[in-house]
N, C-alpha and C positions, 0 to 999 in steps of 0.2 A: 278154454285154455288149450285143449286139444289143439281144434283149429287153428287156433293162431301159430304154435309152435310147429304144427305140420307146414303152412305157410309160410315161418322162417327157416324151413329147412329145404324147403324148394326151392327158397328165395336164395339160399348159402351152394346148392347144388348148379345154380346156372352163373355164381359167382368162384364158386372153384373151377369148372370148366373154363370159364372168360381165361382165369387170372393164369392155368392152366397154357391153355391156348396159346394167350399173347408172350408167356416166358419161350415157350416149346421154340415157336418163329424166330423170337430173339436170338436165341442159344444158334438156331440152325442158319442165321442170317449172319452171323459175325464171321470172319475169317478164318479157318482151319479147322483141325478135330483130332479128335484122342488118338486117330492113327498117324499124327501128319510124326506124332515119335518115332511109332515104330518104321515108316517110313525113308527114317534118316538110316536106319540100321541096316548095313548091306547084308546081313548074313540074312533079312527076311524075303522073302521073292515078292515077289506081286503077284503069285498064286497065294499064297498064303494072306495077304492084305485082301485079295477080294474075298477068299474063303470066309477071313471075320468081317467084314463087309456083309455077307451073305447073314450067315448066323448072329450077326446081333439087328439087321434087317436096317441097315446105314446106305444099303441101296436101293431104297424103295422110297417113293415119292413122301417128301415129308407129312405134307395129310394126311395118310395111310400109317404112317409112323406114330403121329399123335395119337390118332386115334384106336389104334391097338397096346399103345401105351398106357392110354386114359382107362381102358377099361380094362387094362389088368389092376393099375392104380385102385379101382373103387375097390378092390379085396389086398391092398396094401400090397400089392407084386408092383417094386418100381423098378424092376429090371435087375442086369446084372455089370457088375462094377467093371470098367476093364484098368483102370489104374488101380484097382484093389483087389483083384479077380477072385468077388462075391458077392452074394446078392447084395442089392443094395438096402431091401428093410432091413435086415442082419448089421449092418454096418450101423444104420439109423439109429438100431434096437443097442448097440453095442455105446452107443456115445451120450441116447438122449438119456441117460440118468443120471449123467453123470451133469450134463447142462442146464436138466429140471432142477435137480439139490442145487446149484449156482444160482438159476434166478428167483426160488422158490425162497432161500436164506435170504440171497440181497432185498427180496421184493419183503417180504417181513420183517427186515431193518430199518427198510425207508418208510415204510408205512405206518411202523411203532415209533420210531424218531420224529414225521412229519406230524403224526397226529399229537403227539404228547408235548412236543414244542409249538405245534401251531395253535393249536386251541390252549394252552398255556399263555399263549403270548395274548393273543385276544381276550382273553379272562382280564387277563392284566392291563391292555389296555383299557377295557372299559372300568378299570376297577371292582371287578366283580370277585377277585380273590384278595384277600387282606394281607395281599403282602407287601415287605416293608420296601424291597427293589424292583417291585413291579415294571416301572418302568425301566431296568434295565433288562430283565428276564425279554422284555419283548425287541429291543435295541438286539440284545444275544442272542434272537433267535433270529432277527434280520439278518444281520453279521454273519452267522453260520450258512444261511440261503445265499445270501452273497458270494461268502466265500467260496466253497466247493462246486458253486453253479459256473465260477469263472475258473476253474483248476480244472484244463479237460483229463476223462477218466482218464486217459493210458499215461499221462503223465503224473497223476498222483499214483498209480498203479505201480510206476517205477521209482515214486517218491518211498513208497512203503515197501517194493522190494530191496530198495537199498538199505533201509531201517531194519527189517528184518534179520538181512544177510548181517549187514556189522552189528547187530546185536546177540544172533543166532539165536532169538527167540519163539521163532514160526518156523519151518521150515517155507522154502521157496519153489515153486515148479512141481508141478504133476500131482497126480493123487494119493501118491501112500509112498514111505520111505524104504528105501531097501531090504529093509528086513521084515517086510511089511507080514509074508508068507507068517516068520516065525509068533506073531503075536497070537494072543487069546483074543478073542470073537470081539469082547469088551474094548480090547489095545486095537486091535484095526479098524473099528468105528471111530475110536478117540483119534488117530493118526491120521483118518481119515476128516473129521473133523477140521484138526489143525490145518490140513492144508488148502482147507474151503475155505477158512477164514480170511489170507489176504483176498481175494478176488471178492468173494462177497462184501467184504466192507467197502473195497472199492467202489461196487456199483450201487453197494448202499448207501453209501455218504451220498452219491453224486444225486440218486434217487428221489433222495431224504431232503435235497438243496429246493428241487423243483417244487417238488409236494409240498414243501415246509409252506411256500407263500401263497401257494391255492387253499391251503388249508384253512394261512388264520386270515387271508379276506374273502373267503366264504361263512366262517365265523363268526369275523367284525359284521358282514351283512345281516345277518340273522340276530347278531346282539342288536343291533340300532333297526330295525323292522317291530314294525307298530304293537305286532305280537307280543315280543318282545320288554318293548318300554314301557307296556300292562303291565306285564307279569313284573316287573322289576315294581312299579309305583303299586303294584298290590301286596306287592309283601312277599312272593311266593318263595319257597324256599327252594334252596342253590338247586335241589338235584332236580328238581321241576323244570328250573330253568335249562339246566343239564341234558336233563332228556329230551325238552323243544330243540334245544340247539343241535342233539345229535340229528334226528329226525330231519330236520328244514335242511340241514346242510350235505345229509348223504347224498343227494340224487344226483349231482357232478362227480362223484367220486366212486360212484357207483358204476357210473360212463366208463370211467380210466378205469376200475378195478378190467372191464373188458378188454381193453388193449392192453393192460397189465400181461393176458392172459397171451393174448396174441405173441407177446413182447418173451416168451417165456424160451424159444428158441435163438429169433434175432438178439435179441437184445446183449447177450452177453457176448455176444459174437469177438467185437476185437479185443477185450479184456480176456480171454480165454486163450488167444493166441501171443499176448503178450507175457500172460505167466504162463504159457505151457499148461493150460487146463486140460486136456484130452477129450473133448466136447462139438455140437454139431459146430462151433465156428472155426474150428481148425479144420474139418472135415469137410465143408462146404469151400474153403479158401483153397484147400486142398482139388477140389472137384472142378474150383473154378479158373485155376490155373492149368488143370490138365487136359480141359475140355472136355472131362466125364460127364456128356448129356444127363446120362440117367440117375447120375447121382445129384446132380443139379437138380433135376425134376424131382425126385425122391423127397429134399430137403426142400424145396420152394412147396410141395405141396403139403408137407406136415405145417408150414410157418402157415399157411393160407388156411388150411381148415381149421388151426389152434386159432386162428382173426375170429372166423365165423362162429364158431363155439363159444367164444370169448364177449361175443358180441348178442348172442342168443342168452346166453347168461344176464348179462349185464341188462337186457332189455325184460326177463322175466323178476330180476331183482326190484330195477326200475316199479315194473307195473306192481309186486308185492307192499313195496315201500309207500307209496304215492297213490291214490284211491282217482286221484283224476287220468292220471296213465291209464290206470287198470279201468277204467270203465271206456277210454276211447280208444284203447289196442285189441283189449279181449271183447268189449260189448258192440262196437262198432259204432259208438255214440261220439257225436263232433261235439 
């Protein structure tokens, strides 16, 4: 087990470098940079423009750049802001809580939605639960995957901010309300609460739409599999069947649970900018309009190593889950 996970960690070290690399080139290959502002500004000289030139080392061969960049990077040093003039983990450190609570709620809506209505709806259809509108509970749960999956997020996003506002039952934008200072420890949790809710349901419905129809035809496969159709012609009772079906069906979902993880910076990205969430996707939009190299690099390299993490997980869950995994990854057996 050692092994293998020390192998997928040197495998994720020449894949942050690559991913690393090829943004670094990108960024320094497009046209302009974070000085071409100050630039415009006659009161700055062009002593002063090479001076930060020199000190943020913008005049030094880009090669040379990456790679004194990359290895401040592996101990979290990704430089210093000059459209925020601070470092930039500080800024990172300063946002990603606020955009983990965002995808950590929405990703545990979609997940308790997709799962509770898709393996419902496949119960139902094979008839495996005695109820009397079976076949509509599975119709309702298509209809809902339908739905929300054709309603892009920023537009239901603004469907529910407008419900909100003329109802004045959520509050709308940012994370805590003016008076936020004055509340008990208990009232600014709650407030703070209320105002996760639009956004997270947002990307939970939309979540919840995708998931719902991997769910119940991964499900319906596993109900109609030979395993299966024993257990049903032997009589076995439901929760038997319940626990093959969890079992046979996790190992796709297991996959996503991995880029789930990946997913946990990018992911809320323009929903955050739409309600004024104060998160890495305003910060990064922000970086990406000003040309802040280092903040760029900052945020692309936390999204890349949350991939590979994400993915190391998901491959060690895999091999726990699944006994043929686990003997051809960890034992070396084809």
């Amino acid at each position: 087990m050692l092994g293998y996970v020390l192998k997928r960690l040197l495998q994720g070290f020449f894949i942050l470098f690559g991913v690393s690399f090829l943004s670094f080139l990108i960024i320094k290959l497009s046209p302009g940079s974070i000085l071409d502002q100050l630039k415009l500004n006659p009161s700055i000289s062009p002593e002063t423009l090479k001076q930060l030139q020199e000190a943020y080392g913008l005049n030094e061969n880009p090669i040379i750049q990456f790679f004194q960049w990359f290895k401040n990077a592996l101990t979290f040093d990704f430089g210093y802001s000059l459209q925020y003039h601070a470092p930039v983990s500080e800024l990172i450190a300063q946002r990603l809580p606020n955009t983990l609570a965002l995808s950590i709620t929405s990703g545990i809506i979609a997940w308790v939605l997709a799962l509770v209505m898709g393996i419902t709806a496949a119960l139902s259809k094979t008839q495996l639960l005695p109820l009397k509108w079976g076949k509509w509970i599975d119709r309702f749960a298509l209809a809902f995957s339908y739905t929300f999956m054709s309603i892009p997020n920023f537009f239901l996003a603004f469907l529910l901010m407008v419900f909100f506002v003329k109802t004045g039952w959520l509050p709308v934008g940012g994370t805590h309300s003016p008076d936020y200072q004055k509340l008990s420890p208990i009232g600014q949790f709650w407030d703070y609460l209320k105002h996760l809710v639009l956004p997270a349901t947002v990307l939970g419905l939309a979540g919840a739409a995708s998931l719902l129809r991997l769910v119940r035809s991964s499900a319906l496969e596993v109900l109609n599999s030979p395993l299966m159709v024993y257990l049903r012609a032997k009589g076995a009772p439901r929760r038997v069947i319940l626990k093959h079906l969890f079992r046979n069906m996790l190992n796709p979902f297991i996959t996503l649970l991995g880029f789930e993880i990946a997913n946990l910076i990018s992911g809320a990205g323009i929903i955050e900018i739409i309600v004024g969430w104060p998160g890495i996707g305003m910060l990064m939009l922000d970086a990406v309009l000003s040309k802040d190299i280092f903040l760029v690099m900052g945020t692309l390299y936390i999204g890349t190593l949350l991939l590979i993490v994400g993915n190391l997980i998901a491959d060690l869950l895999l091999a726990l889950n699944d006994p043929r995994i686990r003997d051809r990854e960890l034992t070396g057996n084809k």
